[in-house]
MARSE-570147 format. One line per field, with one value per residue (C-alpha): residue in one letter; y, x negated, z. Coordinates in nm, 4 decimals. Example, Ala and Ser with C-alpha at 12.3 -4.5 7.8 and 13.67 -1.06 7.14 Angstrom:
2
resn: a s
v: -0.4500 -0.1060
u: -1.2300 -1.3670
w: 0.7800 0.7140
***
This chain:
368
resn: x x x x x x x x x x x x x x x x x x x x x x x x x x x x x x x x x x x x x x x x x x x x x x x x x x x x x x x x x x x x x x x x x x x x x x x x x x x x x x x x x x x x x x x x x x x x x x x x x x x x x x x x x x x x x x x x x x x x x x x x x x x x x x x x x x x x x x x x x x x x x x x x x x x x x x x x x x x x x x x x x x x x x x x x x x x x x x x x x x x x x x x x x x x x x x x x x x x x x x x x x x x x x x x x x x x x x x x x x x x x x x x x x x x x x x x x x x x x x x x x x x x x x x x x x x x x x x x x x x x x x x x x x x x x x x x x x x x x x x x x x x x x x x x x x x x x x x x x x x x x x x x x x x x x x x x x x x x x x x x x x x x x x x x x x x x x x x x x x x x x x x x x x x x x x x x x x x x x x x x x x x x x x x x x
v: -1.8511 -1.5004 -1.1848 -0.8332 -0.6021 -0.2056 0.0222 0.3688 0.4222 0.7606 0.9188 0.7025 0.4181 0.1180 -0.2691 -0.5950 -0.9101 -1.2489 -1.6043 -1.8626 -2.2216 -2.5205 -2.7155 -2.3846 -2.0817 -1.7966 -1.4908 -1.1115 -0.7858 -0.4477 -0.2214 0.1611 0.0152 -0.2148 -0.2997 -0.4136 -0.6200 -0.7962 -0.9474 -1.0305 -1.2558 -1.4093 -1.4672 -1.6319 -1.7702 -2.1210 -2.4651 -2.4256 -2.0659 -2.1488 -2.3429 -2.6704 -2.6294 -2.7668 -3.0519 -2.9368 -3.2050 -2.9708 -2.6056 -2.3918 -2.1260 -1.8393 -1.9501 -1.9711 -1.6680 -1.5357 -1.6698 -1.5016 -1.1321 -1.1478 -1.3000 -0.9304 -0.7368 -0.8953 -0.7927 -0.8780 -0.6819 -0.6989 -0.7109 -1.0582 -1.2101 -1.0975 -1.2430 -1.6041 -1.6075 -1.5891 -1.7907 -2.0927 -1.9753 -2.2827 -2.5117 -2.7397 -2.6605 -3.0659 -3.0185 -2.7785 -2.7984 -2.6149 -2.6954 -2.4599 -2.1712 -2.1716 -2.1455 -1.8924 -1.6718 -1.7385 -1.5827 -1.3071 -1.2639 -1.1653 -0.8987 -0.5554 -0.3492 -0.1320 0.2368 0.4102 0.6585 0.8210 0.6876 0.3685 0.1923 0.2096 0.0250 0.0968 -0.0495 -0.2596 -0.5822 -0.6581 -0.7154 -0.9830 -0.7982 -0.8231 -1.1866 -1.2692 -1.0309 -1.2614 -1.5843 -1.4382 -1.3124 -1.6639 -1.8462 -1.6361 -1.7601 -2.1216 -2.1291 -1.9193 -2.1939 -2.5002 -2.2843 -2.3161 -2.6731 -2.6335 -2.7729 -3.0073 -2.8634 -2.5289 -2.5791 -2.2995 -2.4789 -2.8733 -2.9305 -2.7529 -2.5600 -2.6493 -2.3211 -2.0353 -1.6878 -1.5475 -1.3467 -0.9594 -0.7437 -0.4737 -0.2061 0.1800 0.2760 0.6458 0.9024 1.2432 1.4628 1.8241 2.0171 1.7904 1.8625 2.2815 2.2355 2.0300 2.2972 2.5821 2.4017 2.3626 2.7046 2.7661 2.5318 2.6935 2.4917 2.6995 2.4044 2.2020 2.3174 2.2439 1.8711 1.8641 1.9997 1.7258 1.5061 1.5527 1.5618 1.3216 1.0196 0.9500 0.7999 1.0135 0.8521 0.9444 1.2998 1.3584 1.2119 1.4548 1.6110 1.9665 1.7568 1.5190 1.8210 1.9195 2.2055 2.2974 1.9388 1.9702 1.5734 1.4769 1.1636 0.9668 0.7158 0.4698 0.3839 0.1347 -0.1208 -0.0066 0.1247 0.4901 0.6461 1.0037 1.2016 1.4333 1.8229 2.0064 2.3827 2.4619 2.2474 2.4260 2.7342 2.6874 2.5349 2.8299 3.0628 2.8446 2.7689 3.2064 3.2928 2.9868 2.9536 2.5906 2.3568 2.0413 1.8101 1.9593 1.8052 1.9652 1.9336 1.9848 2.0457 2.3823 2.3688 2.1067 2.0742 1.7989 1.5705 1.6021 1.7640 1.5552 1.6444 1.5982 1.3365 1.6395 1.8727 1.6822 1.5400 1.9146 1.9704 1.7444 1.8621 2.2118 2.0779 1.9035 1.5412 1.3824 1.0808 1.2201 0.8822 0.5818 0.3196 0.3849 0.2192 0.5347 0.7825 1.0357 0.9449 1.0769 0.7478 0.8914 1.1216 0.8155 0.6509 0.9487 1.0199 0.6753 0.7042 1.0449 0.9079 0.5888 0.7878 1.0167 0.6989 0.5939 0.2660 0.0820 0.0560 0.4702 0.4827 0.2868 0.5079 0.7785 0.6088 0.3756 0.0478 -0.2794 -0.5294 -0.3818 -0.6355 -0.3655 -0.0764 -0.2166 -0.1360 0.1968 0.2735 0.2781 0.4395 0.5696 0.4337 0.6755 0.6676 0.2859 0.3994 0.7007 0.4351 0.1331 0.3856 0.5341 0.1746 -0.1147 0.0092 -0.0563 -0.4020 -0.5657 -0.2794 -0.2206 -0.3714 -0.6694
u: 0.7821 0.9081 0.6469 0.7602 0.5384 0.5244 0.4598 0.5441 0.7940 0.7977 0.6794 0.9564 0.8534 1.0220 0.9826 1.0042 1.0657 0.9305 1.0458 0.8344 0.9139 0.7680 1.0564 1.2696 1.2735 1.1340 1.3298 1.2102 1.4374 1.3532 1.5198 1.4635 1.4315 1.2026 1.4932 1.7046 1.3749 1.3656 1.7208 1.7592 1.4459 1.5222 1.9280 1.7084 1.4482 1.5356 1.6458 2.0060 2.0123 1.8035 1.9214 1.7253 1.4845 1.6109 1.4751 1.1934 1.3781 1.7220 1.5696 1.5648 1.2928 1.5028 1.5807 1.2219 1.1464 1.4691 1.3135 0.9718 1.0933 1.2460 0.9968 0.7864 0.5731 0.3902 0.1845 0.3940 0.5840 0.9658 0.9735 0.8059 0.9475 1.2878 1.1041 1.0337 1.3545 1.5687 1.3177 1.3545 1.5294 1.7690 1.5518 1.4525 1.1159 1.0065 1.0449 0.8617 0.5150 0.2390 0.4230 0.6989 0.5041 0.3056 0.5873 0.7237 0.3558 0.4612 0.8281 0.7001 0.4525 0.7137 0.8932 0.8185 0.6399 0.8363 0.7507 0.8183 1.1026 1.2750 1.5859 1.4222 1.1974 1.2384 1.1193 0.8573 0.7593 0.4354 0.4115 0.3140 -0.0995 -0.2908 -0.3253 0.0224 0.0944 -0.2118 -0.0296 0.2949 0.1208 -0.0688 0.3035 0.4839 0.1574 0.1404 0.5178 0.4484 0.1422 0.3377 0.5819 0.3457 0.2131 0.5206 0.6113 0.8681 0.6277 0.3581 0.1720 0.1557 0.2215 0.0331 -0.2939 -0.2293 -0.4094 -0.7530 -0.7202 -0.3138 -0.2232 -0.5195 -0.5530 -0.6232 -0.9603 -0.8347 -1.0368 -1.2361 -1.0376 -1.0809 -1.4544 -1.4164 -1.5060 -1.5293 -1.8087 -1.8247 -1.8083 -1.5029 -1.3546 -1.3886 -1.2944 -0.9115 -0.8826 -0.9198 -0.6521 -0.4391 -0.4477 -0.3303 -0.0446 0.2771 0.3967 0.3153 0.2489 0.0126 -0.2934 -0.1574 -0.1032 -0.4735 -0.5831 -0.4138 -0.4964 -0.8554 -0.8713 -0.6591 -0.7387 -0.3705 -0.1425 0.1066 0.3465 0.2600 0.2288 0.4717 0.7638 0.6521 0.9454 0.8644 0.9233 0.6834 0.4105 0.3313 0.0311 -0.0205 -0.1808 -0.3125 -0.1002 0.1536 0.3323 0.4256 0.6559 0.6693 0.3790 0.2841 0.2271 0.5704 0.3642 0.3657 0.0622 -0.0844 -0.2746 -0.4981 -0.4451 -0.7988 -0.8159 -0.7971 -0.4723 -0.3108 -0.3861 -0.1953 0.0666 0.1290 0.1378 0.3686 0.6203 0.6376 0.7172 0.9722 1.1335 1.2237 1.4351 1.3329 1.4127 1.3114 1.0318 0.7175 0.6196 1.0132 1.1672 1.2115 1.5927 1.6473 1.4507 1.6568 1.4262 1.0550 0.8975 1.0767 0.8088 0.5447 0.3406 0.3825 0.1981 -0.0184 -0.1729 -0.1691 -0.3618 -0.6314 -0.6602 -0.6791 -0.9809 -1.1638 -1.1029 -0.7827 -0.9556 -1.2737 -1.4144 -1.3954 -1.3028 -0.9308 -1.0516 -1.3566 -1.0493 -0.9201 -0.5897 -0.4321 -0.5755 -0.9365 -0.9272 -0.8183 -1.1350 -1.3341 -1.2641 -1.3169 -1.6579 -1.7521 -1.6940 -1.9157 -2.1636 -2.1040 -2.2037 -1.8614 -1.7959 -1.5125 -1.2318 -1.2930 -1.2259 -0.9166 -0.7781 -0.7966 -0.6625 -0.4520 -0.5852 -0.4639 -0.7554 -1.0948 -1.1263 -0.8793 -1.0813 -1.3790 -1.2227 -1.2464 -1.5697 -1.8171 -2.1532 -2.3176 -2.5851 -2.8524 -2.6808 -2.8161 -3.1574 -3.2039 -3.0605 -3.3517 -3.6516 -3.5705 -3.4924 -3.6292 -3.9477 -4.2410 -4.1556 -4.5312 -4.7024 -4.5747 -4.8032 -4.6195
w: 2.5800 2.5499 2.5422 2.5122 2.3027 2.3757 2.0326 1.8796 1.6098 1.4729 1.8239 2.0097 2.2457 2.1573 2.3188 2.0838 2.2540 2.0648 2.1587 2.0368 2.1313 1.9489 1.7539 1.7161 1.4747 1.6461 1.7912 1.7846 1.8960 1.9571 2.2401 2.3500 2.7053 2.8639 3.1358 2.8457 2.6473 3.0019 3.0170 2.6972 2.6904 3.0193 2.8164 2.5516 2.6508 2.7361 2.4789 2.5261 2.3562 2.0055 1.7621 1.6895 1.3800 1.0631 0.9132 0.6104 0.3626 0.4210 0.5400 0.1860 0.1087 0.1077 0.5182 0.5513 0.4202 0.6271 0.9635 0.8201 0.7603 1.1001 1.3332 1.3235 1.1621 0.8341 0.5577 0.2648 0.0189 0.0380 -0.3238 -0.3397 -0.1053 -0.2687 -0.5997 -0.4637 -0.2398 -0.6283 -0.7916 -0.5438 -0.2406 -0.2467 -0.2816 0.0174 0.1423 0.1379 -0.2552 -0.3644 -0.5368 -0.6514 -1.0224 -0.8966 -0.7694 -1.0866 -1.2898 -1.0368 -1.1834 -1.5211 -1.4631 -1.2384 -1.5744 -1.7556 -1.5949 -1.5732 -1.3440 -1.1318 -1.0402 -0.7534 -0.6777 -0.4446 -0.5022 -0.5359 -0.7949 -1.1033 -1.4458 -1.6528 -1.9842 -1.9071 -1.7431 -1.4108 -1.3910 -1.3018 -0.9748 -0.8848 -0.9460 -0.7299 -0.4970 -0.4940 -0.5227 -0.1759 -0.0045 -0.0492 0.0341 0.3678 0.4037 0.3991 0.6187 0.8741 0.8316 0.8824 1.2013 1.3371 1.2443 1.0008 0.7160 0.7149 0.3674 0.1601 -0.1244 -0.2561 -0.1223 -0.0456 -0.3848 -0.4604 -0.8068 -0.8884 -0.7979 -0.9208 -0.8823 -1.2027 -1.2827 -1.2018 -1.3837 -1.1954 -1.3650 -1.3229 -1.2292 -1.3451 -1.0430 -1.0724 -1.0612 -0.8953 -1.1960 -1.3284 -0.9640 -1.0433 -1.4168 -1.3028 -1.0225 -1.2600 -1.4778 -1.2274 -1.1441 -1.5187 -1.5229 -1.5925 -1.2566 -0.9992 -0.7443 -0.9867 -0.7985 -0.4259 -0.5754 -0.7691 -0.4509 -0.1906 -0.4594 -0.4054 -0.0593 0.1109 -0.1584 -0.1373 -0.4123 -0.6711 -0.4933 -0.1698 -0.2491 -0.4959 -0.2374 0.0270 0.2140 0.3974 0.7025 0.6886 0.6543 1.0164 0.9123 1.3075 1.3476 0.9871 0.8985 0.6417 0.8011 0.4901 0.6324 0.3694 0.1344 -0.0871 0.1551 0.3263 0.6303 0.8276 0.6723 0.8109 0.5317 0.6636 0.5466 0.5120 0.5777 0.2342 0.1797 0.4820 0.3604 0.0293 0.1971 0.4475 0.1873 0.0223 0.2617 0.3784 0.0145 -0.0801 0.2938 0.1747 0.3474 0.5744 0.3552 0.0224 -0.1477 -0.1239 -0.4938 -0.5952 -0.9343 -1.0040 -1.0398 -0.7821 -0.4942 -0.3713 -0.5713 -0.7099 -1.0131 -1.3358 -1.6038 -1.3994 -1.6202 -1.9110 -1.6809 -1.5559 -1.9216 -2.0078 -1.7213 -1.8323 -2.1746 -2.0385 -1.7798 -2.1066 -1.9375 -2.1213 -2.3140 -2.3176 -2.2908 -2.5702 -2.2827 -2.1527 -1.7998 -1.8063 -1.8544 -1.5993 -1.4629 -1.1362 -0.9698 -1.0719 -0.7637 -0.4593 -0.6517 -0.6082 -0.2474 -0.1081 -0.2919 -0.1355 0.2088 0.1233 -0.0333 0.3159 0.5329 0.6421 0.6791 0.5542 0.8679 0.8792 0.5065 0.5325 0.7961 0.5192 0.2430 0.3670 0.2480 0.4367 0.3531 0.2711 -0.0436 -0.1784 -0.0416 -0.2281 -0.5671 -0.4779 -0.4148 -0.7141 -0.5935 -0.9546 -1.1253 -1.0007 -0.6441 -0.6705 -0.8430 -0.5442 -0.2612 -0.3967 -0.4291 -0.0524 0.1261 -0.1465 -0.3067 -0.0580 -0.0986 -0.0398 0.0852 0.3897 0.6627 0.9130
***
């Protein structure tokens, strides 16, 4: 059966039109018009105009994953799928066992991370974490049970066997937040950097939770400071995101954009002799700017250091030590799945001492 599905893309009203029907690949295209949604799905919506479902002992991976991508929106990471799809793309889907996709981790294991550029990402020198592989083992497992949903497959092989195919123990890695004095001491840095735009970024840094990436890709016209939003239309998890601009972040901004008179599609924190792309040294700066603020490797424990991930950690704890609950959170920093989110958010010790002797500590006394 076909259903047509209204939503906004980038302020524009736009109509997708799914066709579902048991024994055949699904069917999904988007039009402007609703008109033009409507005749198309009644063109297409009958046995005569899909093609009959191929067999899972001949259908490969890579079609699967084809059919997939294409049947709407999904919460998986291009990369991965383009990861699985070369590992075993040609092989058919009746053949493949949990053997393969943990052999699949162990190549993934050894490549190296990628980092993320405007031009597209790049490579970096470290392997890809524990994290990540549980993040591809998760994207082609949500491939095969949208492909048993839909009858192409009878079995996952991710999960037909309890235990063949395990997600390795992640770690619970950074737990450093920052405290209000550390805030004042990086802001003051900032404001000392030879880069003139080092404190805007500390400053949207600390205030919108957001990721280097996220900032550090910002075009001028993606910053709309009337509404007070950035519209970042590609993150990490290759969604629209909106970061929220505080007063004080306008402000700067303002002043910046009246003296510079920059172009639309300059980047906000741009290289100084080419604005056309962002700031190239700005790891050099930025580890200057730390040892100027007393907090490069001030701690023994590299995961209890200040990096530029410290302040997303911070701000999702300051609005969970605010009260807010986790789905407001997320619309701030722009987490998908609140197991994520959680990562985030590490109340202090004496948060947890204060929070037990207000709620936990009549325990026995009180009277029923």
């Amino acid at each position: 059966m076909a259903s047509i599905v209204e939503f906004q893309r980038n302020g524009k009203k736009q109509f997708r039109v799914f066709i579902r029907r048991r024994g055949y690949p699904p069917k999904s295209k988007i039009f402007d018009r609703v008109s033009d949604a409507k005749e198309w799905a009644r063109d297409n919506d009958h046995e005569s105009a899909m093609e009959k479902r191929t067999p899972a002992h001949v259908k490969t991976l890579a079609s699967l994953i084809s059919d997939f991508s294409s049947a709407g929106p999904n919460y998986t990471k291009a990369a991965h799928l383009k990861f699985w799809s070369r590992e075993l793309g040609a092989r058919p889907l009746a053949t493949i066992t949990p053997a393969d996709i943990n052999a699949g981790k162990i190549a993934a294991g050894k490549e190296v991370a990628l980092h993320p550029h405007p031009g597209g990402a790049k490579t970096t020198r470290r392997k890809k974490s524990v994290a990540t592989i549980n993040r591809y083992v998760s994207s082609i497992s949500a491939v095969f049970n949208w492909g048993v949903a839909n009858g192409i497959m009878n079995r996952n092989p991710v999960t037909v066997e309890r235990g063949a195919v395990k997600r390795a123990r992640e770690g619970t890695g950074r737990t450093r937040i920052l405290n209000a004095d550390e805030e004042q001491r990086l802001l003051e840095a900032a404001q000392r950097s030879t880069w003139p735009m080092m404190h805007a970024f500390v400053l949207m840094a600390l205030t919108t939770a957001a990721r280097r990436s996220e900032i550090l890709f910002l075009r001028w016209s993606m910053v709309n400071l009337e509404d007070g939003l950035a519209l970042v239309p590609k993150t990490k998890n290759g969604e629209i995101r909106q970061l929220p601009l505080v007063p004080q972040v306008r402000k700067v901004l303002s002043e910046i954009a009246k003296t510079k008179k920059p172009q639309p599609e300059a980047f906000v924190f741009a290289d100084p002799d080419d604005d056309s792309r962002p700031m190239r040294s700005f790891d050099e700066l930025w580890t200057q700017c730390r040892k100027d603020a007393g907090l490069y490797r001030d701690r023994p424990d590299p995961m209890d250091q200040v990096v530029l991930h410290t302040t997303r950690h911070t701000g999702a704890t300051k609005m969970v030590k605010a009260g807010k609950n986790a789905f407001q959170i997320a619309r701030v920093t722009g987490h998908k799945t609140l197991s994520v989110l959680q990562k985030y958010t590490h109340l202090a010790g004496q948060d947890a001492i204060d929070l037990a002797n207000e709620v936990l500590a009549n325990v026995g006394t009180e009277k029923p």
